[in-house]
C-alpha positions in Angstrom: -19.7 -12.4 8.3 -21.8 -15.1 10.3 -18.6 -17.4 10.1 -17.9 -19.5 12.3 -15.0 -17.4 15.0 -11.6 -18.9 16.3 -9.5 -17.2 19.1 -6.4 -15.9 18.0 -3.2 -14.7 20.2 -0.9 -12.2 18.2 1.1 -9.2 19.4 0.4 -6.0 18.2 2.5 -2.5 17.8 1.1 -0.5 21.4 0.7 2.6 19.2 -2.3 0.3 17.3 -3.7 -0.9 20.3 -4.1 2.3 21.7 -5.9 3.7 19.3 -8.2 0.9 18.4 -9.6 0.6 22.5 -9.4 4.6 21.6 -11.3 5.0 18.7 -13.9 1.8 19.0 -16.2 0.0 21.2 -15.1 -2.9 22.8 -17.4 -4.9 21.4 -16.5 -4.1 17.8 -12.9 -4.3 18.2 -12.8 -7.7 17.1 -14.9 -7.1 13.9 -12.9 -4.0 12.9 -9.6 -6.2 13.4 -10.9 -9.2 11.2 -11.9 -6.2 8.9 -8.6 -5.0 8.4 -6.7 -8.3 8.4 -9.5 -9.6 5.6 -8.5 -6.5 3.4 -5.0 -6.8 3.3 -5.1 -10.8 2.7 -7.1 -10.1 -0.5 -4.2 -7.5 -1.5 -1.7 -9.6 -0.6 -3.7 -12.1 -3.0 -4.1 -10.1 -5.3 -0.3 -8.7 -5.8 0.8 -12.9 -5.4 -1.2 -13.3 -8.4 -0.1 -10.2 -10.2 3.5 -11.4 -9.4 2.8 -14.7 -10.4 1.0 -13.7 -13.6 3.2 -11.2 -15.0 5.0 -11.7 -18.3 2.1 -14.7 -19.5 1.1 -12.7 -22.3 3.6 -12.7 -25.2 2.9 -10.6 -27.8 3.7 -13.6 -30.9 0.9 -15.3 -29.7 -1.3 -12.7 -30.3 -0.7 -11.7 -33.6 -3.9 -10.6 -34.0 -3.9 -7.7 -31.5 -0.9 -6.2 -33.5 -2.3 -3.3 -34.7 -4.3 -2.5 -31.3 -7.4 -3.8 -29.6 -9.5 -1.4 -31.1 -9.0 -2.1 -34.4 -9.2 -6.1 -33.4 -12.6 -5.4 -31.9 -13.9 -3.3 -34.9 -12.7 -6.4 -37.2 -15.0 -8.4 -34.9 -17.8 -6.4 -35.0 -18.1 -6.1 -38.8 -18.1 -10.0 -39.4 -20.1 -10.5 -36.7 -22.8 -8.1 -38.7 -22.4 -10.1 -41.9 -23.6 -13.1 -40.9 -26.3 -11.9 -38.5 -30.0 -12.7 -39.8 -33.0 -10.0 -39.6 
């Protein structure tokens, strides 16, 4: 992560605290915090994009995938063999 680092003053439940002096070395206690906070900023990304995203695929502009992807893809495939050369 050999990002540049930024002090940061946030208050934490005591319970957390506890258990993170508890459970891991002093030293590391910053990297297992940044850690965590880094992996539930890309889910909270990721569900503000899902949220934002959802209902952007309408069915009448796809008419093609009607009758299922599968069959859409098979369609692909066979023209795609016709006009390949050998």
């Amino acid at each position: 992560m050999g990002s540049a680092t930024k002090q940061a003053n946030f208050l934490l439940p005591e319970d957390i605290v506890d258990e993170l002096r508890k459970v891991v070395p002093k030293r590391e206690q910053s990297k297992v915090v940044a850690a965590a906070l880094r992996k539930e900023l890309k889910r909270l990304r990721l569900e503000r994009a899902l949220e934002t995203s959802f209902g952007a695929w309408k069915d009448k502009d796809h008419p093609e995938l009607k009758s299922g992807t599968g069959a859409f893809v098979r369609k692909l495939r066979r023209s795609g063999r016709l006009t390949r050369t050998k």
